[in-house]
N, C-alpha and C positions, 0 to 999 in steps of 0.2 A: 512617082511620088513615094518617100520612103514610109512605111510604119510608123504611127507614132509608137512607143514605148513607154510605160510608168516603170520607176525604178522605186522600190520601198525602201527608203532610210531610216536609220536610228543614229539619234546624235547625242550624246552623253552628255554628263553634267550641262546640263541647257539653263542651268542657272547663273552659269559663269562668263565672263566674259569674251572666250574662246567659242564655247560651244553656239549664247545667242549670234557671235561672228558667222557663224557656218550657216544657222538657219537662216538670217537676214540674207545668207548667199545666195542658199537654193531657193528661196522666196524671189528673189531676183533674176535669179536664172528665169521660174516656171512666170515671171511678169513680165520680162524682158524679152525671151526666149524670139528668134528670127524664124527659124526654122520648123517651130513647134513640134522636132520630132523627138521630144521627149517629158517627160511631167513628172515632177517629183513631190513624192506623197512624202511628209518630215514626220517623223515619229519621234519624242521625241525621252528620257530619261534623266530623273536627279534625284538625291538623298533625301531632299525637302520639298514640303508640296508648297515652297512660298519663292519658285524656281518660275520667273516668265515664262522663259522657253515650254515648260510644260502645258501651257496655255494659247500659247501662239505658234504651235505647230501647226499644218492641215490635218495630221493625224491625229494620233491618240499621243497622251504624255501618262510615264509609267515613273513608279517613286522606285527606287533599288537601294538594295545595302550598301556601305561605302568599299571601294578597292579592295581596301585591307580586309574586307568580311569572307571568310571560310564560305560566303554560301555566294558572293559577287559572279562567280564564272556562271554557274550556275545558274544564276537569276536571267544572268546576260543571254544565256543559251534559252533557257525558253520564252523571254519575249521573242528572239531572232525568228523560233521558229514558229509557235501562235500566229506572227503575225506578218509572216513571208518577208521577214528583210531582207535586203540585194546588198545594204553596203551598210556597215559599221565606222559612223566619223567616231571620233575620239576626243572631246571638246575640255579635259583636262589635263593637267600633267600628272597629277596623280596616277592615271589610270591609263597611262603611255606604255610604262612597263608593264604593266599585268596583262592586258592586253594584248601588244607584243610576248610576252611567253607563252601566254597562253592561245594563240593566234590558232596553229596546227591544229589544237585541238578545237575552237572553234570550228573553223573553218570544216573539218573534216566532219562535224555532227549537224552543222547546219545548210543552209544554202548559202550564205552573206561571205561576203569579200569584206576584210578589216582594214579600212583604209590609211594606211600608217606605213611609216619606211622598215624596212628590216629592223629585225631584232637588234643587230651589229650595230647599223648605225644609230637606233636608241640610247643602247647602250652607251657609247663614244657621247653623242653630242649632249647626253644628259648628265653626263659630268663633266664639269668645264675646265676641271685640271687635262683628263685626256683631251678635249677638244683643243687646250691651248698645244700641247704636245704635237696634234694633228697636223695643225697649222705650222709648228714651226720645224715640224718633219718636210713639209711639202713646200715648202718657206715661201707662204703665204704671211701679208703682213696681220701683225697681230700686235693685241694688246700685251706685251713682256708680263711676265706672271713668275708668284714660286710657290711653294708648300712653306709650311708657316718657319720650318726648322732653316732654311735658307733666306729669311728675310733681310737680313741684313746686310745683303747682294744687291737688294732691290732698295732697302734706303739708301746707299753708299749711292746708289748709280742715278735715282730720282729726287730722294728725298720725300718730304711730306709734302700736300698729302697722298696718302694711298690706299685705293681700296679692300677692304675685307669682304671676301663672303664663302658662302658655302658650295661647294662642288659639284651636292646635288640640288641645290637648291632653285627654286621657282618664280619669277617677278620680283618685288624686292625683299622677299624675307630675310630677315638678318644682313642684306646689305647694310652697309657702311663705309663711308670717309673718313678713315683714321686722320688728326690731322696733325697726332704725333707719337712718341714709341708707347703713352699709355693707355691710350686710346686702340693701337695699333691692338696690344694687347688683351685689352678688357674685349673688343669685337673679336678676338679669338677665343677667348677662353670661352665667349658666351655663343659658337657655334660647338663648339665641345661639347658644353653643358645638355647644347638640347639633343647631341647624339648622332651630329653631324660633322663633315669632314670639312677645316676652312681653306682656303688658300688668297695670296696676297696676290694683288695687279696694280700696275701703275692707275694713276688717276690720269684719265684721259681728257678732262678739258669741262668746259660749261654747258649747257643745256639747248643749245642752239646749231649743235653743228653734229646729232646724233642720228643715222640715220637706221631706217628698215627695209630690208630689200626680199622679198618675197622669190621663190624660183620654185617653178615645177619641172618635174622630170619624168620622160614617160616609162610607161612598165617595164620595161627593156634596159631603162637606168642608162639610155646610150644617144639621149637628147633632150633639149632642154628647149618644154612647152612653152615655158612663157616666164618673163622674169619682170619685175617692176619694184623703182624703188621710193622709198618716202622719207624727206626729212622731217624729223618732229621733235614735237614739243612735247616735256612728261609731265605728271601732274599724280603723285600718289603713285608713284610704278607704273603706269600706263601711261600711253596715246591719247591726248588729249587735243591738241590743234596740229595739222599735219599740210607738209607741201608736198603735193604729188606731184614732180617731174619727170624728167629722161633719166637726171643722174650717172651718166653711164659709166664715170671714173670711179661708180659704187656697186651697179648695178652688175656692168664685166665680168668684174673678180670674184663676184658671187655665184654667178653663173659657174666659173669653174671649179670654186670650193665646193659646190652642190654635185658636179661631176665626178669630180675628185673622191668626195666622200661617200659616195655609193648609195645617192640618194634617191629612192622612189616614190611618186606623187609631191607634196611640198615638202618644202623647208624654209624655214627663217632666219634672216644671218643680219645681227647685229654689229653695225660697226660707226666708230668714230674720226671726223675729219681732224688730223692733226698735223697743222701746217698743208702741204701737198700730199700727206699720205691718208691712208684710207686706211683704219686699224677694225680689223675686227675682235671683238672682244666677246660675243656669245653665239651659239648656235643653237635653233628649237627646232626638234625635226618634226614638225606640225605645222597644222595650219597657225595661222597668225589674229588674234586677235584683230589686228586692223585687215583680216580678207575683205569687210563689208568695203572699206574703202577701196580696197581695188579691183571689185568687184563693178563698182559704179563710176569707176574710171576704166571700164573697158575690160579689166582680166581676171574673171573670176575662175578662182582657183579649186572652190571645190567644183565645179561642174566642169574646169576643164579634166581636170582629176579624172571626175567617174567617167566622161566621155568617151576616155583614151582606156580604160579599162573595160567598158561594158560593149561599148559601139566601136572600139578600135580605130578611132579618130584620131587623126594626125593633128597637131598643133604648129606655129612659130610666131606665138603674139610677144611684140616688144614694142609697138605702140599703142597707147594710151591717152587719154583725156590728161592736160595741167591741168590743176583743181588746189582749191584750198581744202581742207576740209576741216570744221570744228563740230568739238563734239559738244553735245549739252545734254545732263538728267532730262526723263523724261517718262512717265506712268504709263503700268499696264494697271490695269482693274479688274477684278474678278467679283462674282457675288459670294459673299461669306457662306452660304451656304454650298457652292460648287469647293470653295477650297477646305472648308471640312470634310467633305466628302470624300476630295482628294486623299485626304491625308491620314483619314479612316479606312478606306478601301485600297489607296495605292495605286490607282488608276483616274486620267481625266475622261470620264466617259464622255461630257456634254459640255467643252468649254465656250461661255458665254464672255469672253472677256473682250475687255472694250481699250483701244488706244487714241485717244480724244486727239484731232487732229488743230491742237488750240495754240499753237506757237509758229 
């Protein structure tokens, strides 16, 4: 009979909807778990003390500077080691890159693995001019894209409408449906303004035929754990009502952009059904906000993740639960005097919080 093992995590921004993804994971896993040879203690980190996740970890929830703070590494480094963590999720985009550069030296002053793909392919899939590059170097189908000074390649050959957005940009900020040249241009000028780089893409179609396809890849980058993909529904930039099937004329081709691309533990690959092809138009090289659903359709990605890194677990899940899934708002509660505490000390010593099971 094997050892059980406890692995200590910290999962960032646990305010977000990335980060509570990750912890509804491993809550899943240590509920689920077949095997029971392992238990995961969540720890968990956000800028505000009015952050769920800080509350609904098993561990302790910690408040930190934001990314861009001179004192963020730092901060990061001594919870890690206070409080023995084994593995660092990364529950926002913000803190993708900082993270990533600053990994080595992590890594080298503490004990924790920082769970996140190379620096390189951060790099690549976090701006979506190079990603689309990527894709049509390796002539994978893809959403047709240009840089704002070449647009008029991309009306001539589409027309209106066509999307704008920003290169590095996150979920839909400053997205936009230009749905003609002045429009085209006020969504540019106003990614400028804020400081950012835009670029154009064709408009790929209606709200019904977008999918997500999730792939993990083991530490070695030379197989592919598990893949699974969801058509869905959006609602304010997110995942909101979702069909989890087989998908496999989505699921395939992601598989091998994930190879392709030099990807370690997850990735996210967004793409749209157009006519018989399968366009992909973004790539996240993180976890996915919708992990909790495929988590509870059978393939949960951060636990296969740390598996395959801590216990050297071999993977090849690609069957899954059909499932609908819809999402609905829904309360965590804290007593006013645990979240001033928080928010004065910077620590949840004693969370008493409650998720009324009334719907």
């Amino acid at each position: 009979m094997s050892r059980r093992i406890q692995l200590n995590v910290l999962v960032t921004a646990s305010g977000g909807i990335i980060g509570e993804g990750i912890i509804k994971c491993l809550n899943w896993a240590n509920l689920s778990s077949k095997d029971d040879a392992i238990f995961y203690v969540i720890n968990a980190t956000d800028i505000n003390a009015e952050a769920a996740g800080l509350y609904r970890c098993n561990g302790t929830g910690f408040l930190i500077p934001r990314s861009s703070s001179p004192d963020y590494v730092d901060k990061i480094i001594s919870i890690v080691r206070k409080n023995d963590i084994n593995a660092i999720f990364v529950g926002s985009d913000e803190e993708l890159l900082v993270l990533g550069r600053f990994q080595t030296r992590i890594e080298a002053e503490t004990n924790a693995k920082i769970i996140s793909n190379p620096l390189k392919v951060l790099e690549l899939a976090r701006d979506k001019w190079k990603t689309f590059e990527f894709l049509t170097t390796n002539n994978f189908s893809r959403a047709e894209s240009c840089l704002p000074e070449d647009r008029s390649t991309l009306i001539t050959r589409y027309g209106f409408p066509l999307v704008v957005k920003p290169r590095e940009g996150y979920g839909s900020l400053y997205f936009a449906v230009a749905k003609d040249e002045n429009e085209l241009e006020y969504n540019i000028s106003k990614i400028e303004e804020a400081g950012w780089k835009p670029m154009v893409q064709e408009y790929l179609g209606g709200n019904d035929t977008e999918y997500t396809t999730g792939v993990t890849i083991d530490k070695k980058g030379t197989k592919v754990m598990s893949s699974i993909s969801i058509k869905k529904t959006i609602k304010h930039g997110q995942t909101y009502k979702a069909i989890i099937d087989s998908f496999n004329e989505v699921r395939q081709p992601a598989e091998k952009i994930a190879l392709k691309l030099g990807v370690r533990g997850a990735v996210n690959i967004q793409a749209m059904r157009v006519g018989n092809e399968i366009k992909v138009f973004e790539i996240n090289p993180r976890f996915s906000a919708t992990c909790p659903m495929r988590a509870v359709a059978g393939i949960n990605e951060p636990d296969i993740v740390l598996r395959n890194i801590f216990m050297n677990e071999e993977f090849s899940e690609t069957k899954y639960k059909r499932l609908l899934c819809m999402r609905y708002w829904h309360e965590v509660y804290v007593e006013y005097a645990t979240y001033k505490q928080t928010a004065d000390e910077g620590i949840v010593k004693a969370s008493n919080s409650l998720l009324p099971h009334y719907f």
